[in-house]
N, C-alpha and C positions, 0 to 999 in steps of 0.2 A: 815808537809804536803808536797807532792812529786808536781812536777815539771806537773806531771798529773793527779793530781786530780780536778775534773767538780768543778768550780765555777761557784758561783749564777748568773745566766743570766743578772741578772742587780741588782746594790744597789741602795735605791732610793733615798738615799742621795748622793750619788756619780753624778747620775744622773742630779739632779737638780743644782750641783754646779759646774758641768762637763761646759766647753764653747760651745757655741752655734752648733759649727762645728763638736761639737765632741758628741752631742747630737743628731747632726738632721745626722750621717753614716750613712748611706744605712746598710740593713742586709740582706739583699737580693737582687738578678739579678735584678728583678722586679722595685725596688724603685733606684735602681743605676740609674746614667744619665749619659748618654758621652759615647765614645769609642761602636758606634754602627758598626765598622768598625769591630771590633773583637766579640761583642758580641748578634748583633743582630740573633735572629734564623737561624740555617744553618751558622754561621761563626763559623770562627775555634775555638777560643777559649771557646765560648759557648760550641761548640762540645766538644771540649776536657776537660769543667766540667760535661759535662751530661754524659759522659761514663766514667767519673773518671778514668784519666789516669793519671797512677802516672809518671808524669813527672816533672822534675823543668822546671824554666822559667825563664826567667828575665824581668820585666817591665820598659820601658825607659820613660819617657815624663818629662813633667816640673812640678812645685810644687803645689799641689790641685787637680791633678784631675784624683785620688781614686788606685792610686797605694796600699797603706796599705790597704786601705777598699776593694780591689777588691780581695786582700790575705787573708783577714778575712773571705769575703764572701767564698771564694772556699774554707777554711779550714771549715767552717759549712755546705757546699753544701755535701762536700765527707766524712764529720764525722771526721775528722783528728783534734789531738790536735795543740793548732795553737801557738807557741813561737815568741816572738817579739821583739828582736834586732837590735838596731843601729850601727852602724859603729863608729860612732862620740862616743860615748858612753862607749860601751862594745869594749872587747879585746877577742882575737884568742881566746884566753885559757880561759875564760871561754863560749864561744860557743862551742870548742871543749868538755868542760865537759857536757855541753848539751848534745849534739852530741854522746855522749859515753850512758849514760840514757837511749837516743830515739834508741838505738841500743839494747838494754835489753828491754825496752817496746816494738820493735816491736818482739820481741823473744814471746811476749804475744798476739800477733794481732794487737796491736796499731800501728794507724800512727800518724807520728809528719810531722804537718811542721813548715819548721823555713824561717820566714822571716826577711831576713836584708836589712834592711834602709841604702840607702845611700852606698850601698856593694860597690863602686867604692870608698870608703874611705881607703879598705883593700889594702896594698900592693899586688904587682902577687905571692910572696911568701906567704904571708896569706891565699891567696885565694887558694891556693893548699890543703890548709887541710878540705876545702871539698870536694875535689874529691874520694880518698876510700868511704866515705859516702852515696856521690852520685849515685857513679857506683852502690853500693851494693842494691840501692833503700830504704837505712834505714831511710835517710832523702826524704821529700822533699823540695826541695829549694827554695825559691821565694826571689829574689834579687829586690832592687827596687833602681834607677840611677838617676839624671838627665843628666847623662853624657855619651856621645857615648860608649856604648860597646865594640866596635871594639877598643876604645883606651885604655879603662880601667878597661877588665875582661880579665884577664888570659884566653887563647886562650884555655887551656884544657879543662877550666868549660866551656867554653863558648858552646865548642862544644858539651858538655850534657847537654843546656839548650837551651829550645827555647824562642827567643827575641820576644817581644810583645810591638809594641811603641804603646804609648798614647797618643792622643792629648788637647792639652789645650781644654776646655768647651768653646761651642760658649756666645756669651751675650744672647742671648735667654734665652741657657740650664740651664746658672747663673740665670737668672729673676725669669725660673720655681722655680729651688729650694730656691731661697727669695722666693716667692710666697707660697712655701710649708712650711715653717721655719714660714712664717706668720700666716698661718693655722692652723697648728698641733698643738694642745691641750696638748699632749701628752709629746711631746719631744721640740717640738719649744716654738714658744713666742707665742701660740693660747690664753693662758688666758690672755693675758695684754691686748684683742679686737685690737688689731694696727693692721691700715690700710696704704699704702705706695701708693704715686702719681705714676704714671709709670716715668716719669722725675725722681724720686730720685734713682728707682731700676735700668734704665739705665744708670746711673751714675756712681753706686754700682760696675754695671759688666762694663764696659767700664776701670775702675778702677782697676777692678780687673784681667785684662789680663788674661782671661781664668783661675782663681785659685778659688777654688771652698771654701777655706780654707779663704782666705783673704775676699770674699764679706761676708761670714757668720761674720767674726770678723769684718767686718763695720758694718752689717746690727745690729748687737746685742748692737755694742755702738750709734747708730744711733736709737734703740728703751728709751737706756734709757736718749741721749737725749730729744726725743719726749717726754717721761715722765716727765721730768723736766722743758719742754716747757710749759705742759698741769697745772702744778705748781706753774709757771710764773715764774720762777727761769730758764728762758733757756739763754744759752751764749749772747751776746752782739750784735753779727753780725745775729742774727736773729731778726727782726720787729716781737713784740709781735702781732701784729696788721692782719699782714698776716699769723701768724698760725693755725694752722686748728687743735683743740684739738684732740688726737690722734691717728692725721696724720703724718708720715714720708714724708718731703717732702723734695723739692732737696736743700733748705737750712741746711735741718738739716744733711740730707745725706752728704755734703762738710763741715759739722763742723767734723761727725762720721770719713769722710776721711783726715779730716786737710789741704784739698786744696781746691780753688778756685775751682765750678763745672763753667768751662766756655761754654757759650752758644754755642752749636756746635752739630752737626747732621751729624755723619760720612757718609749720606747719602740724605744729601739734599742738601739747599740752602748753608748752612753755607758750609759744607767739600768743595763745588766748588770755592764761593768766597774767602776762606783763600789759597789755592792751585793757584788759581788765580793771588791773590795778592803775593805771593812767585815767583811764577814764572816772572810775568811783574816785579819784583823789580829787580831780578836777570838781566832779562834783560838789565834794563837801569842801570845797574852799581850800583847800592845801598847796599850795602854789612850790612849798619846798619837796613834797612827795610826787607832784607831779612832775618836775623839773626833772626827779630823779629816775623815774621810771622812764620818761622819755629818752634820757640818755643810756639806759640800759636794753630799750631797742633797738635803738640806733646805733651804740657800739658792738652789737651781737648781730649788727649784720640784716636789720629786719629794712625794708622796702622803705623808705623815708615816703612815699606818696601814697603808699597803704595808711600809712601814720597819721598824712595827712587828709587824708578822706576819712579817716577816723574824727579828726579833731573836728570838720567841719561839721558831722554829726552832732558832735556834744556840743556845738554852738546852736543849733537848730532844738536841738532835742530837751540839752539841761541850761542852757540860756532863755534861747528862747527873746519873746517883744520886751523882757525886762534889761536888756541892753543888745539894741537888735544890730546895730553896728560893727558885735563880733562875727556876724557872719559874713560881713566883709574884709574883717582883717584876717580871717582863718583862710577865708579865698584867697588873697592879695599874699597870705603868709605860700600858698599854696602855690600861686604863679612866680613867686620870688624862687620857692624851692625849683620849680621846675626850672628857673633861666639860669640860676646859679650852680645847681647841683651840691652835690656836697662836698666836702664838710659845712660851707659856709651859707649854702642853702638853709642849715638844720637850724641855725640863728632864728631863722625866720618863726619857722615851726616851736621853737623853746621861746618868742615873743608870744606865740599866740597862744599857747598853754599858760602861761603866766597871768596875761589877760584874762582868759577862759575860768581860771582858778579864783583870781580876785571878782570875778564880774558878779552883780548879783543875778541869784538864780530864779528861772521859772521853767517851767513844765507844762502851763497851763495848753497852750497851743497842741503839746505834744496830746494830753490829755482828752484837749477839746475833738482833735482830728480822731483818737481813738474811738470817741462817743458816735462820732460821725460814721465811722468802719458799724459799726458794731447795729446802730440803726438802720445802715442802710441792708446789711443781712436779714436783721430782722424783718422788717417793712416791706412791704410790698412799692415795686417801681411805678410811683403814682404820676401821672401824668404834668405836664407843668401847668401852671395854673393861667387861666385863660389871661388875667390881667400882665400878667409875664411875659404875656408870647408875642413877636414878631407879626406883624400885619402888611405886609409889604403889596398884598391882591386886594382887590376888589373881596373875592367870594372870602378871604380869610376874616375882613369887616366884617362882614354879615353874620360868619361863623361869631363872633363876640372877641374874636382875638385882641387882644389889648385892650379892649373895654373894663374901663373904671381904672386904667393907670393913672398914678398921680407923679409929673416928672420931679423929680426931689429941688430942684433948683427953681422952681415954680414955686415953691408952697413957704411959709415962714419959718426959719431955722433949718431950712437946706434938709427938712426930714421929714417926710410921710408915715402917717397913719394908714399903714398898709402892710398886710401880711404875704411874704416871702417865703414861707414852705409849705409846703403840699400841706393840706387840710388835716392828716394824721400826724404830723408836728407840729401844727402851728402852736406857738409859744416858748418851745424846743430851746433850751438856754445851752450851748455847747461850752461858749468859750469864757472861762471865770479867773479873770485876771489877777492876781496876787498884788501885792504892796510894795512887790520889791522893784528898785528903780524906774525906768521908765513906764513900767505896768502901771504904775501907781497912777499914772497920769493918764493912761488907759482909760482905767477902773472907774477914772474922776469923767471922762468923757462920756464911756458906756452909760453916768448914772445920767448925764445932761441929757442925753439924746433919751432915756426913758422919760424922763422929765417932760420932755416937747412932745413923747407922740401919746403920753397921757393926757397932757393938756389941748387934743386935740379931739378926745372921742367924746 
C-alpha cells in the first residue's frame, strides 16, 4: 500500500481504545476552540484556509493547544494528503524519502502535506533539506515548535514559511471542551451518563495551564475514578459518605490530578488573602511564612507572573533605596520565570522572596512620592521657574529664561545654592531616608550636600 492511499476515515476499534484526547480532535474549524486571534472570520489564517493557499507555516505555542490537530484540519480543509512526523522520532532520510514520493504524486495532482512535530528538534543543517521542496511547492510544510523560531528554524526555511503563535487555551475554553468530552455519545464519555461539579472541571483547567491534552487525560482518569467511587471501591482520601454516585467531583478530580485541590479562587476572596498574606510576611521579615504562602499560590494554581508582578512591588514599595538591588533580582527573578516556565521557573520567584524577606526595610521613597501626589493636588500648577527653563532662542534670553542658572559641575562640591521648586515649596523636604542599609549611606550624603549649600549662602 503507498504512502497515498485514502484510509478508513476511522476504525472503530481504534476509536474506542484510542485516549480520550485523541478521541474528542476537533475535525473541523467549527469544533476547534482556541486561537480566535488567527482564526476567527476575516483573520489571516482562516483566510488563508479558505482560499487554499499553498503556503507552509510554522506553528509556535505551548503543549495542547491543537498545533497537530489544526494541521490535520487544514490538510482535510484543502484535500491534501496529510504525513505526520516527529522530530524526536524520525530522521532527515527518511522524511526526505517521503519528500522524493510527494514530488512524483504531485507530478499526478496530489498534494502532500508533511507535518513535523517538534521540527525545532532538527539541526539548521537538517532543516535545509527542505528547502528545494519548499521552494518548488511540492511539499507543504507545517512545522510545529514550542520553541522561539527566531532561535531555532534555519533563517532560509524560515523565510518561506509564515509563523503562526498559538496561545495556551483560557480555563473557560478547557471547561467547554470537559463539558463536551462529558456529552458526546459519540467520541467522549457520553455513555458512562457522568456528570462533573463545576469545582472539579475548574480544577481540571487551572491544572492544566492552558494544555488541552493534559485536562482531557485527568478528566478520563477522574471518570473512571467516579466509576469506582459509584462501586464503593474508590481511593481512601475520598468520604464514601460525600460522594455523589456518578458525579466527578473536586475530590475525585485531585485523586485523577494526584495533588491536593487546595481551596482557592484566583479571583476572589482566597487569591487576595493568600497574596496578602505573602506580602505582609515579606514585609516584617519572615522569610519562612513567606516561603510558605508563596507555595500555596503556586500550588493552587494562581498565575506565577501575577505573583511575580506582585513581588517586584514589594521590592519598590517595602524595600525600597535601603537595598535597591532587589529590584533587580525580582526582575531577573521575573525574566528567569518567564524563560523557564514552571515548575522550575517558581525557583526563581522562592529566591527573590527570600531576599525580599531578609533585606532591610524602607518605605521612605514610597512615602516621599505619596507627599509628592498629595501636593501636587493640593497646589496649584505653578509654572517652572525661570532659572530652570530651556533658552535655546534669542527672544527666550531676553524673556530671563535660564537666567541666574548655576551648572552644578561648575561650582565647588558639584552642588548649587539654588532652589528647584516652584516658589510655594520651596524648602519642601519629601524624601527622609531611614537607617536601615544602604539608606544609611543616603541619609549620610543627604546631610553632606545640606552642608555645602549652607556653606554657600
Amino acid at each position: 500500500m503507498s504512502l497515498f492511499d485514502t484510509a478508513p476515515v476511522e476504525n472503530l476499534r481504534r476509536a474506542t481504545q484510542a485516549p480520550l484526547a485523541e478521541r474528542m480532535r476537533p475535525r473541523t474549524l467549527e469544533e476547534y476552540s482556541g486561537q480566535e486571534h488567527l482564526l476567527a472570520p476575516g483573520k489571516p489564517l482562516r483566510l488563508q484556509i479558505e482560499s487554499d493557499e499553498a503556503v507552509s507555516m510554522i506553528f509556535w505555542g505551548p503543549p495542547g493547544v491543537g498545533k497537530t490537530t489544526l494541521a490535520k484540519i487544514i490538510a482535510h480543509a484543502t484535500q491534501a494528503s496529510f504525513i505526520e512526523f516527529s522530530a524526536v522520532l524520525s530522521g532527515i532520510k527518511e522524511i526526505k524519502q517521503v519528500m522524493v514520493e510527494a514530488e512524483k504524486a504531485a507530478g499526478f495532482g496530489s498534494r502532500t502535506i508533511l507535518f513535523i512535530d517538534e521540527i525545532h528538534r532538527f539541526n539548521k543543517a537538517q532543516q535545509d533539506a527542505f528547502l528545494p521542496y519548499v521552494e518548488r511547492g511540492t511539499i507543504r510544510l507545517i512545522g510545529a515548535t514550542t520553541e522561539n523560531p527566531s532561535f531555532e528554524i534555519n533563517s532560509a526555511l524560515l523565510s518561506r514559511c509564515r509563523v503562526y503563535t498559538l496561545l495556551a487555551l483560557s480555563e473557560e475554553q478547557i471547561i467547554g471542551l470537559l463539558r463536551r468530552a462529558l456529552a458526546d455519545r459519540e467520541r467522549g464519555l457520553g455513555t458512562l451518563g457522568l456528570q462533573a461539579d463545576d469545582a472539579a472541571l475548574a480544577a481540571i483547567a487551572a491544572y492544566a495551564s492552558g494544555d488541552a491534552r493534559f485536562a482531557y487525560n485527568a478528566l478520563e482518569i477522574a471518570a473512571q475514578v467516579a466509576a469506582r467511587v459509584a462501586q464503593g471501591e474508590g481511593p481512601e482520601t475520598i468520604n464514601p459518605e460525600a460522594a455523589k454516585p456518578g458525579t466527578i467531583t473536586k475530590e475525585i478530580a485531585a485523586v485523577a490530578l494526584q495533588k491536593r485541590v487546595l481551596l482557592y479562587d484566583k479571583k476572589g476572596e482566597q487569591h487576595y488573602d493568600l497574596i496578602s498574606a505573602l506580602h505582609k510576611s515579606v514585609r516584617n521579615s519572615d522569610a519562612d511564612a513567606s516561603l510558605y504562602w508563596l507555595g500555596r499560590m503556586l500550588t493552587a494554581g494562581e498565575d506565577p507572573m501575577y505573583v511575580a508582578r506582585r513581588v517586584v512591588r514589594m521590592a519598590v514599595e517595602d524595600i525600597g533605596l535601603a537595598a535597591p538591588e532587589a529590584l533587580n533580582l525580582c526582575l531577573s527573578a521575573r525574566d528567569a520565570l518567564h524563560f523557564l516556565g514552571p515548575p522550575e521557573g517558581d525557583l526563581a520567584l522562592a529566591q527573590a522572596v527570600v531576599y525580599l524577606a531578609l533585606a532591610p526595610k524602607s518605605n521612605a521613597v514610597y512615602k516621599a512620592y505619596g507627599a509628592v501626589h498629595a501636593d501636587i493636588e493640593r497646589t496649584a500648577a505653578e509654572p517652572v521657574p525661570l532659572h530652570l527653563r530651556n533658552a535655546p532662542t534669542r527672544l527666550m534670553k531676553e524673556l530671563d529664561y535660564g537666567k541666574d542658572y548655576q551648572y552644578a559641575h561648575n561650582v565647588e562640591g558639584r552642588v548649587a545654592d539654588m532652589e528647584c521648586l516652584p516658589p510655594s515649596l520651596a524648602g519642601r523636604k519629601y524624601y527622609q531616608p531611614t537607617n536601615e542599609g544602604r539608606e544609611k549611606l543616603l541619609a549620610q550624603r543627604m546631610e553632606e550636600i545640606a552642608r555645602i549649600r549652607q556653606s554657600k549662602r
